[in-house]
PyMOL Python script that loads the backbone (N, CA, C, O; Angstrom):
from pymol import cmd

cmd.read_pdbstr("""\
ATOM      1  N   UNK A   1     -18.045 -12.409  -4.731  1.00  0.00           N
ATOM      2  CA  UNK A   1     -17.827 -11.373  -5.724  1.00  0.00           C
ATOM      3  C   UNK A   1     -16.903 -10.312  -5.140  1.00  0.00           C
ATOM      4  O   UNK A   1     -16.995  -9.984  -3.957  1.00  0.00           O
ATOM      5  N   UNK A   2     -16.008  -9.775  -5.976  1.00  0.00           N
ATOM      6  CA  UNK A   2     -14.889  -8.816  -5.298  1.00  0.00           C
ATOM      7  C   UNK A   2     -15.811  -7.759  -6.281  1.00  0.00           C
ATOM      8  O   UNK A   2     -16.547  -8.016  -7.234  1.00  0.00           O
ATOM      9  N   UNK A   3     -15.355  -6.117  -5.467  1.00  0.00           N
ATOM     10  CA  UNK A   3     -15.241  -5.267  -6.098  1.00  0.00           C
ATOM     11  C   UNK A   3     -14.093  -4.415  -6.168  1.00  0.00           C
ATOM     12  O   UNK A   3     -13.789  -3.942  -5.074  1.00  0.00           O
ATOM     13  N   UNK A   4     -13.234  -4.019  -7.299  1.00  0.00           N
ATOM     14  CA  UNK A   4     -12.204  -3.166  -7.343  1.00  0.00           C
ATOM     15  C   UNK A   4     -12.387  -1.832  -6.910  1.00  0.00           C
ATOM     16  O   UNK A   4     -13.318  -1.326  -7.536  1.00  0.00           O
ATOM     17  N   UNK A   5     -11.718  -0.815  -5.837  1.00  0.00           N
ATOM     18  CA  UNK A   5     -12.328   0.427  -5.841  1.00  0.00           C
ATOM     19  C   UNK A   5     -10.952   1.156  -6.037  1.00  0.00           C
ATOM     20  O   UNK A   5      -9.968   0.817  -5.379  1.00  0.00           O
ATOM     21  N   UNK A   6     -10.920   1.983  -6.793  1.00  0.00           N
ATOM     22  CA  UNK A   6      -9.626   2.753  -7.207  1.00  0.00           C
ATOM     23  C   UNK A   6      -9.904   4.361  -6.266  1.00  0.00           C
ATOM     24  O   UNK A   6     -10.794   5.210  -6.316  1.00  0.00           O
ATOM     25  N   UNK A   7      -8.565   4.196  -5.398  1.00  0.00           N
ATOM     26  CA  UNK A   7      -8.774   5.740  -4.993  1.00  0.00           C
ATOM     27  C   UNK A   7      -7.188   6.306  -5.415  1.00  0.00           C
ATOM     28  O   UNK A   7      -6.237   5.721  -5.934  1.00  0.00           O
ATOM     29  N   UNK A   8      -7.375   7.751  -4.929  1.00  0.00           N
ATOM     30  CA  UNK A   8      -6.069   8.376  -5.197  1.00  0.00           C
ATOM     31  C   UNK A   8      -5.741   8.832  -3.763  1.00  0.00           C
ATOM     32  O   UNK A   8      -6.556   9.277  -2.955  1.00  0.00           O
ATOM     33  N   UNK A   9      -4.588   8.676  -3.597  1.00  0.00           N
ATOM     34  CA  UNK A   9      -3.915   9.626  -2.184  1.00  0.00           C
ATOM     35  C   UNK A   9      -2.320   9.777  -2.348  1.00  0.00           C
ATOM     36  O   UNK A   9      -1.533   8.838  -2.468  1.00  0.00           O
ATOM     37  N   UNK A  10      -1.949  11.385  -2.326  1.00  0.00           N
ATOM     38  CA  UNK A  10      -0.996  11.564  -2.058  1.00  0.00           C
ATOM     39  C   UNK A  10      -0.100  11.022  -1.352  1.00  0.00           C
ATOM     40  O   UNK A  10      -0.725  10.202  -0.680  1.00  0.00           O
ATOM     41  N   UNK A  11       1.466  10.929  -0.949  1.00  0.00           N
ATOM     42  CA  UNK A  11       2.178  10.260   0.013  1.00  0.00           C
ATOM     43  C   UNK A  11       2.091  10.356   1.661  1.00  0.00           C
ATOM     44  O   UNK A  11       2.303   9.527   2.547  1.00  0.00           O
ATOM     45  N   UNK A  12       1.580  12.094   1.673  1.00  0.00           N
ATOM     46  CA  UNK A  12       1.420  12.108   3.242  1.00  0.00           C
ATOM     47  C   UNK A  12      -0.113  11.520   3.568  1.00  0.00           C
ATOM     48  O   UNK A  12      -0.460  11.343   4.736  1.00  0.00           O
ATOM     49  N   UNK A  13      -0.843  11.283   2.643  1.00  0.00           N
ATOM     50  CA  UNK A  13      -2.590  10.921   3.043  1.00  0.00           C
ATOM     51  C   UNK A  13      -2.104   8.952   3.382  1.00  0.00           C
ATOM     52  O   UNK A  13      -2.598   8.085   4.103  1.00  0.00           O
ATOM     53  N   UNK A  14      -1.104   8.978   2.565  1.00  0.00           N
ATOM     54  CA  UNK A  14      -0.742   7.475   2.257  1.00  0.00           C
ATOM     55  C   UNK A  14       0.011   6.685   3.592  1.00  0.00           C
ATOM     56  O   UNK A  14       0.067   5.522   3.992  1.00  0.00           O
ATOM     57  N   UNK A  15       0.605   8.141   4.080  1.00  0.00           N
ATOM     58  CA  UNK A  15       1.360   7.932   5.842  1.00  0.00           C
ATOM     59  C   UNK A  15       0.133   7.598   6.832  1.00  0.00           C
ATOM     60  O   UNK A  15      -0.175   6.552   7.404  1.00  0.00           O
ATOM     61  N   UNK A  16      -0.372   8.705   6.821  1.00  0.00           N
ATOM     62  CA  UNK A  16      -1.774   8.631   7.510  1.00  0.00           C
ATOM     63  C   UNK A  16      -2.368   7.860   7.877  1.00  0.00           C
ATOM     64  O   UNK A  16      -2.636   7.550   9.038  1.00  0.00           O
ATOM     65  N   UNK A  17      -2.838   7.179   6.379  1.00  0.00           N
ATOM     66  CA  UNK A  17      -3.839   5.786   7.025  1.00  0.00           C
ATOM     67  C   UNK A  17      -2.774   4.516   7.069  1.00  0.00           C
ATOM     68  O   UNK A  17      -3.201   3.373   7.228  1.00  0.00           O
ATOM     69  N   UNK A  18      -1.628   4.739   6.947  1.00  0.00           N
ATOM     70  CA  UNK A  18      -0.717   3.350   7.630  1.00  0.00           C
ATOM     71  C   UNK A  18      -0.643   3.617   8.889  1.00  0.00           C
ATOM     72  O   UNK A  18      -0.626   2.668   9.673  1.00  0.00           O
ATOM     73  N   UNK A  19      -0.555   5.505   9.580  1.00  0.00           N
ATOM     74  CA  UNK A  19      -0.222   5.316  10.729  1.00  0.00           C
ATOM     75  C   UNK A  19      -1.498   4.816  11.612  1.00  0.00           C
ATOM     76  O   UNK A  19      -1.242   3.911  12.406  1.00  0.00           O
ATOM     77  N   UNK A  20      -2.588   5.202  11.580  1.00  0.00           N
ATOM     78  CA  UNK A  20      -3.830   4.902  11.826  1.00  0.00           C
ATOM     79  C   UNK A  20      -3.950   3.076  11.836  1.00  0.00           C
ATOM     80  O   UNK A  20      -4.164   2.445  12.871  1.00  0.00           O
ATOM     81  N   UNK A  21      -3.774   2.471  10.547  1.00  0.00           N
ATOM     82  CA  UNK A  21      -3.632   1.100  10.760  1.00  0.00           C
ATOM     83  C   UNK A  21      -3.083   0.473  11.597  1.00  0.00           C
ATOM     84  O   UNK A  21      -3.449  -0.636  11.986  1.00  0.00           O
ATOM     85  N   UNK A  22      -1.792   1.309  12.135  1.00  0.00           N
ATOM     86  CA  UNK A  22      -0.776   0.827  12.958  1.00  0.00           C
ATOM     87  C   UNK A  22      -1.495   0.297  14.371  1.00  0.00           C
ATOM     88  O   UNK A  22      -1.227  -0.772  14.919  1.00  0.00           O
ATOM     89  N   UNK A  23      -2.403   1.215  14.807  1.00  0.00           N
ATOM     90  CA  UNK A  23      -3.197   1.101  16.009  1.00  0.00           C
ATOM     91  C   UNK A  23      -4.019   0.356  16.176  1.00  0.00           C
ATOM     92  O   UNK A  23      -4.730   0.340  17.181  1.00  0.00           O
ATOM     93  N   UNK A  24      -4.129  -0.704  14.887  1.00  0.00           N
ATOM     94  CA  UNK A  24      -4.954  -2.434  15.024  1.00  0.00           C
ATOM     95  C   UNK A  24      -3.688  -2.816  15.477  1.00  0.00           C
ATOM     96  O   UNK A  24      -2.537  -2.426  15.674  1.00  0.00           O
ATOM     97  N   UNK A  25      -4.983  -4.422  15.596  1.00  0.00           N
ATOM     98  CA  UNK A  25      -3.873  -5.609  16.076  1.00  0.00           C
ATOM     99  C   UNK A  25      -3.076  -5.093  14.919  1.00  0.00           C
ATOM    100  O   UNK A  25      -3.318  -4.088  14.250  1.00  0.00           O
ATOM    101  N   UNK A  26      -1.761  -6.218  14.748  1.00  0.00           N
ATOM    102  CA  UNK A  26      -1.290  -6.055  13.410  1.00  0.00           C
ATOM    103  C   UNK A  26      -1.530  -7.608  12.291  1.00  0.00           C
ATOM    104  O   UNK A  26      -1.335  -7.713  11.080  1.00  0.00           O
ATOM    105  N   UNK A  27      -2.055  -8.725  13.379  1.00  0.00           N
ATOM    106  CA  UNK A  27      -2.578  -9.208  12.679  1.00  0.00           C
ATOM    107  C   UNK A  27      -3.755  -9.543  11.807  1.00  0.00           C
ATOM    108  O   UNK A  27      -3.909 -10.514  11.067  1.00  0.00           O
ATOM    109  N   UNK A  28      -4.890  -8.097  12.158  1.00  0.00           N
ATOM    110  CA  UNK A  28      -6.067  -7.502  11.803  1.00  0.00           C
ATOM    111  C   UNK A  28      -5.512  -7.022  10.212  1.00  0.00           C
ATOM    112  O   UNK A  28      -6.098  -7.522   9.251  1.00  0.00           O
ATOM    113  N   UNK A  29      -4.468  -6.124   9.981  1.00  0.00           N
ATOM    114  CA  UNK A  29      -4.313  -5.282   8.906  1.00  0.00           C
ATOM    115  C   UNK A  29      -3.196  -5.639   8.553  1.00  0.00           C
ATOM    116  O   UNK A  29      -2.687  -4.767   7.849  1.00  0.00           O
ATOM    117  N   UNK A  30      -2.431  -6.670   8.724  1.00  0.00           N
ATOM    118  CA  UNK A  30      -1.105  -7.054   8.226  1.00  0.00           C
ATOM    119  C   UNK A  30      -1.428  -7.106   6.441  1.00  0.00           C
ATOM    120  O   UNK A  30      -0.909  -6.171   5.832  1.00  0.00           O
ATOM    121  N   UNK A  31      -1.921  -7.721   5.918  1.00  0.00           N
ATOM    122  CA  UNK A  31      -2.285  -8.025   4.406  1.00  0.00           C
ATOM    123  C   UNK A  31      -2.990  -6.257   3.904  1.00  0.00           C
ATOM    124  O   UNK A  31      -3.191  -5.978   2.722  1.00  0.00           O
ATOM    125  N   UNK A  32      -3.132  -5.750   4.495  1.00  0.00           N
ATOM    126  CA  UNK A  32      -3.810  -4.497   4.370  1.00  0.00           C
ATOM    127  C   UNK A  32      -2.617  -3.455   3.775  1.00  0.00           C
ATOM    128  O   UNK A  32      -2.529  -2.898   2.681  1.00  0.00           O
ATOM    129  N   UNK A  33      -1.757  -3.431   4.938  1.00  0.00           N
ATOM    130  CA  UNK A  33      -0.695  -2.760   4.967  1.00  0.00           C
ATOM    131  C   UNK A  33       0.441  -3.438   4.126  1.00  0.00           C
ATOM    132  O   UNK A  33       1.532  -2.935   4.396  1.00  0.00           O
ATOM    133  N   UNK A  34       0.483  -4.093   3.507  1.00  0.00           N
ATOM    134  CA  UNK A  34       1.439  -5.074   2.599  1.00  0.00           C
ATOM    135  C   UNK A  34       1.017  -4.152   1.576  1.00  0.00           C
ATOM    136  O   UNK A  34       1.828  -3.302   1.211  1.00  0.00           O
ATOM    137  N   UNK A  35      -0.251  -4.197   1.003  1.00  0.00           N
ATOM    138  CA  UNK A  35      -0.559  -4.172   0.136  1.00  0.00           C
ATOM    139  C   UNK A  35      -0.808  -2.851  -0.119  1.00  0.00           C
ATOM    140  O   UNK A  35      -0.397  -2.600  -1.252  1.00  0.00           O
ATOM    141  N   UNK A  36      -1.200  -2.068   0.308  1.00  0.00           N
ATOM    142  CA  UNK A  36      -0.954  -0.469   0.630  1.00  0.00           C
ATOM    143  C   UNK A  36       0.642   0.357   0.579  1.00  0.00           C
ATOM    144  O   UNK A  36       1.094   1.428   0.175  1.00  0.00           O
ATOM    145  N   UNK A  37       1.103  -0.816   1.222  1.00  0.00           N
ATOM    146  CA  UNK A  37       2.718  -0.296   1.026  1.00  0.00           C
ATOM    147  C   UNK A  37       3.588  -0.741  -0.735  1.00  0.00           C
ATOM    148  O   UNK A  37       4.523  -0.074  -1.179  1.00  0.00           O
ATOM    149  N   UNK A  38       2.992  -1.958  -1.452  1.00  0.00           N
ATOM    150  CA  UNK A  38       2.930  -2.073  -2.534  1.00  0.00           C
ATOM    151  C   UNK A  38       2.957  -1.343  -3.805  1.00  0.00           C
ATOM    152  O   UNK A  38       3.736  -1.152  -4.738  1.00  0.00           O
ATOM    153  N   UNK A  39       1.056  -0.818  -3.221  1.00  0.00           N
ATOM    154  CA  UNK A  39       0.838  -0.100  -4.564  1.00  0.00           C
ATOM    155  C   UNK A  39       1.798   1.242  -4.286  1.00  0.00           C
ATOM    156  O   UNK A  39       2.557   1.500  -5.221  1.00  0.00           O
ATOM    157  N   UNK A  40       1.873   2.223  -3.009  1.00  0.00           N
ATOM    158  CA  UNK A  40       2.743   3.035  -2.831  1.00  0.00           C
ATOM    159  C   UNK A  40       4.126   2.866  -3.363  1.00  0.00           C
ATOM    160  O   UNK A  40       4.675   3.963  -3.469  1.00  0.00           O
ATOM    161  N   UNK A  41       4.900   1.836  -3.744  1.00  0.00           N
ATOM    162  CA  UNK A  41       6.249   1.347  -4.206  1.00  0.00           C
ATOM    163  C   UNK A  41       6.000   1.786  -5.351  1.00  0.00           C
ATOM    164  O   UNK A  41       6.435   2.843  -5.807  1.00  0.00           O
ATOM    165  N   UNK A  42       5.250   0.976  -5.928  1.00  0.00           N
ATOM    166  CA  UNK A  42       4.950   1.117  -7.250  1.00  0.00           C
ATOM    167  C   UNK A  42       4.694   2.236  -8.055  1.00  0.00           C
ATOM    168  O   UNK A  42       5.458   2.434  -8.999  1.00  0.00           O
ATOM    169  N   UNK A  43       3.510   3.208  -7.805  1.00  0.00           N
ATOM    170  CA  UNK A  43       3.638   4.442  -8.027  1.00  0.00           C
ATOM    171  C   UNK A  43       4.566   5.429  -7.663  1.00  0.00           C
ATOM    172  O   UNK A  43       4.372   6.530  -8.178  1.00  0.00           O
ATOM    173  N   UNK A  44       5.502   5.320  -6.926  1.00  0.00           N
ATOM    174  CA  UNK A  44       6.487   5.791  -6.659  1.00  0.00           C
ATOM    175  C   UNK A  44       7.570   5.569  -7.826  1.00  0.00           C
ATOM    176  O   UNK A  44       8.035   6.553  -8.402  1.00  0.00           O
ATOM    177  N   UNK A  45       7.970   4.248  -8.173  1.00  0.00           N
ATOM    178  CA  UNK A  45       9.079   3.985  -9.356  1.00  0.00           C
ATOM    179  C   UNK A  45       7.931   4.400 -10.836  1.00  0.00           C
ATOM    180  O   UNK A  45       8.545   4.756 -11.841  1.00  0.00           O
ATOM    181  N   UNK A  46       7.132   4.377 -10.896  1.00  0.00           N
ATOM    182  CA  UNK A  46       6.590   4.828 -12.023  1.00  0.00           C
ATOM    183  C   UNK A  46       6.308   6.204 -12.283  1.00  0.00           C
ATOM    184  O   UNK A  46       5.847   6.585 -13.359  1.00  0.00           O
ATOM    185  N   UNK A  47       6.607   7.054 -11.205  1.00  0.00           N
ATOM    186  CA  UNK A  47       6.743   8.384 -11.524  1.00  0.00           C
ATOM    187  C   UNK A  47       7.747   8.739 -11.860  1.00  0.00           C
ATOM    188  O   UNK A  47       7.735   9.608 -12.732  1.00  0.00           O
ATOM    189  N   UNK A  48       8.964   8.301 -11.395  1.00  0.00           N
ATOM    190  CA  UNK A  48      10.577   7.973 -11.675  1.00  0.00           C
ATOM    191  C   UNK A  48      10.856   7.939 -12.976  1.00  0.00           C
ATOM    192  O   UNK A  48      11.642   8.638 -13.616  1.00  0.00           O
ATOM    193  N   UNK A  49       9.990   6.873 -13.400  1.00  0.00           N
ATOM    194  CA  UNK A  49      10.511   6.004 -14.873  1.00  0.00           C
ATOM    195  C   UNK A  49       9.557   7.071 -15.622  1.00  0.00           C
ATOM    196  O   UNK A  49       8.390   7.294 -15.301  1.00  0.00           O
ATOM    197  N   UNK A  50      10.496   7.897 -17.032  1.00  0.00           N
ATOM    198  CA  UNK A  50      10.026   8.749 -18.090  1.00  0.00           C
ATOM    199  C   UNK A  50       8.928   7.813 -18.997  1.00  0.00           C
ATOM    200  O   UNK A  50       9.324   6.652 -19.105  1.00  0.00           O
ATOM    201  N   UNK A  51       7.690   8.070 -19.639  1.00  0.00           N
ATOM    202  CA  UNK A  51       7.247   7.198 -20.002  1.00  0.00           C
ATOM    203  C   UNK A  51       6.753   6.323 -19.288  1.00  0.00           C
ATOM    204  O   UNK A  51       5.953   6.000 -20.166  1.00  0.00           O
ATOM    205  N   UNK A  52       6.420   5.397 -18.177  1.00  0.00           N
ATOM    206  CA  UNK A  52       6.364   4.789 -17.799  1.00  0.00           C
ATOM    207  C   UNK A  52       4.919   4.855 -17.178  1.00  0.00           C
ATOM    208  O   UNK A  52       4.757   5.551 -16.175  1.00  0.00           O
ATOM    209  N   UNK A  53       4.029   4.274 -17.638  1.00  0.00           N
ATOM    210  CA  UNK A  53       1.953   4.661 -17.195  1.00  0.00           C
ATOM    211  C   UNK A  53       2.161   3.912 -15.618  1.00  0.00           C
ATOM    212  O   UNK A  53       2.749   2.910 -15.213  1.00  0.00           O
ATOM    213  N   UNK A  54       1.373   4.941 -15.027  1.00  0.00           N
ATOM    214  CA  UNK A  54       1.246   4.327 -13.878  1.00  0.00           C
ATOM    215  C   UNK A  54       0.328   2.981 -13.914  1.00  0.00           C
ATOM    216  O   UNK A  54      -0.717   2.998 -14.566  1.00  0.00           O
ATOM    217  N   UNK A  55       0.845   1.499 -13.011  1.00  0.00           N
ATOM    218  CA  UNK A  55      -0.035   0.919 -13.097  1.00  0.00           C
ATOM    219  C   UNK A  55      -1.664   1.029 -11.914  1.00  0.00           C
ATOM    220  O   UNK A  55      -1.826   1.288 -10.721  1.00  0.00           O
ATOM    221  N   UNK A  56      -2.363   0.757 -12.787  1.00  0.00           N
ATOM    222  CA  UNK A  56      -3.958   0.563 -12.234  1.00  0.00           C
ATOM    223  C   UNK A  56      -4.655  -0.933 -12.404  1.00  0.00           C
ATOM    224  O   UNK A  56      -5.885  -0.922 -12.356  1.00  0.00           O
ATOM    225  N   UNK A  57      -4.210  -1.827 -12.538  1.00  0.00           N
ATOM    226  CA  UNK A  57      -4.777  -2.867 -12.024  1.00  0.00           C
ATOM    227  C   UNK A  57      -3.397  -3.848 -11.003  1.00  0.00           C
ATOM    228  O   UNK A  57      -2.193  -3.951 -11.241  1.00  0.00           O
ATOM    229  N   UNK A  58      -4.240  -4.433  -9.853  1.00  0.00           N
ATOM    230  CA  UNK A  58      -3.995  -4.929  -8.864  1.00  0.00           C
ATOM    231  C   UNK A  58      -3.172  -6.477  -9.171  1.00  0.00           C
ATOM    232  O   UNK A  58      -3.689  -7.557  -9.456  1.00  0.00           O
ATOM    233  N   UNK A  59      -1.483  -6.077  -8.968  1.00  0.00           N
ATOM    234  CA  UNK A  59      -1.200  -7.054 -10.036  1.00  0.00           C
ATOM    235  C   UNK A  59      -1.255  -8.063  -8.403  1.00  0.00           C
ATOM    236  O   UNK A  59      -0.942  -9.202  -8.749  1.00  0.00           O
ATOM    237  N   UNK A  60      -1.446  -8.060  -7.296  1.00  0.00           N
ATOM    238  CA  UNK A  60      -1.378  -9.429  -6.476  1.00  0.00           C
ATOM    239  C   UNK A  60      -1.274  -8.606  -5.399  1.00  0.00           C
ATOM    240  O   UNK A  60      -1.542  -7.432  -5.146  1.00  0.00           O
ATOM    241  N   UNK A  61      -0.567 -10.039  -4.540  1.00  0.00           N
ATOM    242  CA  UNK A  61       0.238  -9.720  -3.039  1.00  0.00           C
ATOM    243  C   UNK A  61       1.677  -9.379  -3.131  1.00  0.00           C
ATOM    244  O   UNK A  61       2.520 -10.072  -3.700  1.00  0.00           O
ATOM    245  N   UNK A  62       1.858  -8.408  -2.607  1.00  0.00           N
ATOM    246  CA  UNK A  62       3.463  -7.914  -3.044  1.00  0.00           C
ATOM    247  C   UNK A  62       4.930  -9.313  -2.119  1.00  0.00           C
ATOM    248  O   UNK A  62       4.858  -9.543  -0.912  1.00  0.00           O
ATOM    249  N   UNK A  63       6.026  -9.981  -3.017  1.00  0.00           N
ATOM    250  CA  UNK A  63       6.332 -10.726  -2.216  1.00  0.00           C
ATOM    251  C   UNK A  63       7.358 -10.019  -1.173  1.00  0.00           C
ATOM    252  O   UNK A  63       8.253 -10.667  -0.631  1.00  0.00           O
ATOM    253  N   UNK A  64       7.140  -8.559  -0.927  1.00  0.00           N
ATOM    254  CA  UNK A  64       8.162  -8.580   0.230  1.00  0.00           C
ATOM    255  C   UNK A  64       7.524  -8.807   1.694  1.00  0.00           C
ATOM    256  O   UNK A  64       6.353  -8.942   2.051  1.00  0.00           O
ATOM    257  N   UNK A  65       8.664  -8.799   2.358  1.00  0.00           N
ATOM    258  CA  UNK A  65       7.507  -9.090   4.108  1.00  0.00           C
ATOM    259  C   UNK A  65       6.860  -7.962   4.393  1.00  0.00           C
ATOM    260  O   UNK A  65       7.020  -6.868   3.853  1.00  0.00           O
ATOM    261  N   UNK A  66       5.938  -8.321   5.472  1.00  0.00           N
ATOM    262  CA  UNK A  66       5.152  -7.591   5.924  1.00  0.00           C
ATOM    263  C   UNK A  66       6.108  -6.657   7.023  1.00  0.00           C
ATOM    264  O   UNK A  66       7.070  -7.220   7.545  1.00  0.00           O
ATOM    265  N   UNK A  67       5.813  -5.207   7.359  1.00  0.00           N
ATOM    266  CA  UNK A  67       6.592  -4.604   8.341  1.00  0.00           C
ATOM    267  C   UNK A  67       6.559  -5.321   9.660  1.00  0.00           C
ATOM    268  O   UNK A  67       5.434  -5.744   9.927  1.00  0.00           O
ATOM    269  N   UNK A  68       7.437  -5.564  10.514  1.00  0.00           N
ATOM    270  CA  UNK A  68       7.825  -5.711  11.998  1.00  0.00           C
ATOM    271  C   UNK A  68       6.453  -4.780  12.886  1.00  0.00           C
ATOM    272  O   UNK A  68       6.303  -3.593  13.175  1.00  0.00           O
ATOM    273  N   UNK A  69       5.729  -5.875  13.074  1.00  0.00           N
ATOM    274  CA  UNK A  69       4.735  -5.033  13.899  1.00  0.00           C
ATOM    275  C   UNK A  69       5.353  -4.146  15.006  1.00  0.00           C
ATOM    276  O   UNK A  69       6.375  -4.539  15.569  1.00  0.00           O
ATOM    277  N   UNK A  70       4.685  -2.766  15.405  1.00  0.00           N
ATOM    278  CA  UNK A  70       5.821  -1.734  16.184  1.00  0.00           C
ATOM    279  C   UNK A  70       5.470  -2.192  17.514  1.00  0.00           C
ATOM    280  O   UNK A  70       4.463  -2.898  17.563  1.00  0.00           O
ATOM    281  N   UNK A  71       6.080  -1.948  18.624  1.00  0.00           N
ATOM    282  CA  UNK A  71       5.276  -1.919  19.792  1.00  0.00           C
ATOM    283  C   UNK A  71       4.090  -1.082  20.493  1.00  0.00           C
ATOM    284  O   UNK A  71       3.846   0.083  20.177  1.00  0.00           O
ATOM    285  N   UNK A  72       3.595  -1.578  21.177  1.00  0.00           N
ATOM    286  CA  UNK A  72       2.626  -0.170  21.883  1.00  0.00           C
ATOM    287  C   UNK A  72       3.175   0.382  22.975  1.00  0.00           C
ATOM    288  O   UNK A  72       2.620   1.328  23.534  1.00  0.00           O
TER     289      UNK A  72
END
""", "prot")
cmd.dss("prot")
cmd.show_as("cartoon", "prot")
cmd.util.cbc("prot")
cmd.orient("prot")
């Protein structure tokens, strides 16, 4: 059983917990951070676009790549 949990976070709260993620493996939070960086895209061009409802349901896995894990 999945549960959907809808939160809200500004862009710098949205830096935050990517930078924080960063400090897993990156193959721990790779799908994490895809998908975090996603919905962030997204609400981003939908604030852009006049008219345009932000979306709220989880349309997938986003197909771009995952970031270049950084070094330590």
């Amino acid at each position: 059983m999945s549960i959907l949990v809808t939160i809200e976070h500004d862009i710098q709260e949205l830096d935050q917990i990517l930078i924080a993620l960063a400090e897993k493996p990156f193959k721990e939070v790779a799908g994490l951070i895809t998908k975090l960086r996603g919905h962030g895209e997204r609400a981003i061009i939908a604030a852009q676009t006049p008219g345009q409802e932000p979306i709220t349901k989880d349309p997938g896995p986003s197909t771009d790549p995952a970031p270049a894990p950084q070094p330590n």
